[in-house]
C-alpha positions, -999 to +999 in steps of 0.1 A: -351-259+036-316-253+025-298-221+027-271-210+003-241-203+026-214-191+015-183-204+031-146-185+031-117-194+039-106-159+053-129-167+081-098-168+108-073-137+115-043-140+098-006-137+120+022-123+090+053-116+103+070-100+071+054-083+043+062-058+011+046-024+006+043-011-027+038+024-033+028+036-066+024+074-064+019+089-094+008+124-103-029+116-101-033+093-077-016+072-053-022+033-044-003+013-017-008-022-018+006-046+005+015-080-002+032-112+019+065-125+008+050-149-016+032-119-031-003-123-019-024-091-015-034-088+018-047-048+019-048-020-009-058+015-008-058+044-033-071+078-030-102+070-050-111+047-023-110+066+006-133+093-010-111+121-021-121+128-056-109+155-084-075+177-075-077+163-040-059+130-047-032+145-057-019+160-022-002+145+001-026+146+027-044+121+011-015+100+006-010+106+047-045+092+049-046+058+029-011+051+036-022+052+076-055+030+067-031+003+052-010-001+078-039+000+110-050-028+087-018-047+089-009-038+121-043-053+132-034-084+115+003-089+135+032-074+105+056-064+126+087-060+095+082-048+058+105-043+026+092-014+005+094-010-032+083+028-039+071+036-075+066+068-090+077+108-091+053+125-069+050+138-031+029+108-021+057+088-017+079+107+009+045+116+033+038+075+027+077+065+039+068+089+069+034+068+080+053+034+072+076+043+103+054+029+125+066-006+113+104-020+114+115-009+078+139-039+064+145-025+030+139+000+008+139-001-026+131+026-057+116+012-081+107+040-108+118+029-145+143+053-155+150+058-194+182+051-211+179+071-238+148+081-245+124+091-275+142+105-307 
């Protein structure tokens, strides 16, 4: 008898040297997702996820929280230097630079769309 085995190739550690963070903090909810430099996601997090729910996503604890899940992952997994790309107007994203530390910072870029001139 045959058994359906599902076979993945993630089945072996990675070793990345160099990623990209991007933080999208919003006033609702924030989501980090990291990425290697040919933009394939290796870990995401948002609040949602790490069960805060209702008007607790929106502090910056939980930013503190998912940011630090994100990059145990990647730690784990041998990034040792990251570019940042930081989206967004709320608190989420300074508590998040303050986690990132832990990892030699190359770059970072803001990334929040600005309007030119706005509505009429």
């Amino acid at each position: 008898m045959r058994k359906n085995v599902c076979i993945s190739s993630y089945n072996h550690t990675r070793k990345i040297q160099k990623g990209i963070i991007h933080v999208q903090a919003s006033f609702n909810n924030t989501i980090v997702i990291i990425t290697d430099v040919r933009g394939w996601v290796i870990s995401c997090s948002s609040t949602s996820t790490c069960g805060f729910k209702g008007i607790r996503r929106e502090t910056p604890f939980a930013a503190q929280t998912i940011t630090g899940n994100v990059i145990r992952i990647i730690s784990d997994q041998g990034m040792q230097q990251a570019e940042i790309m930081i989206n967004g107007p709320d608190l989420g994203r300074d508590v998040a630079l303050r986690v990132i530390r832990r990892i030699s910072i190359l770059l970072i870029r803001d990334v929040t769309p600005m309007p030119h001139n706005g509505c009429r």
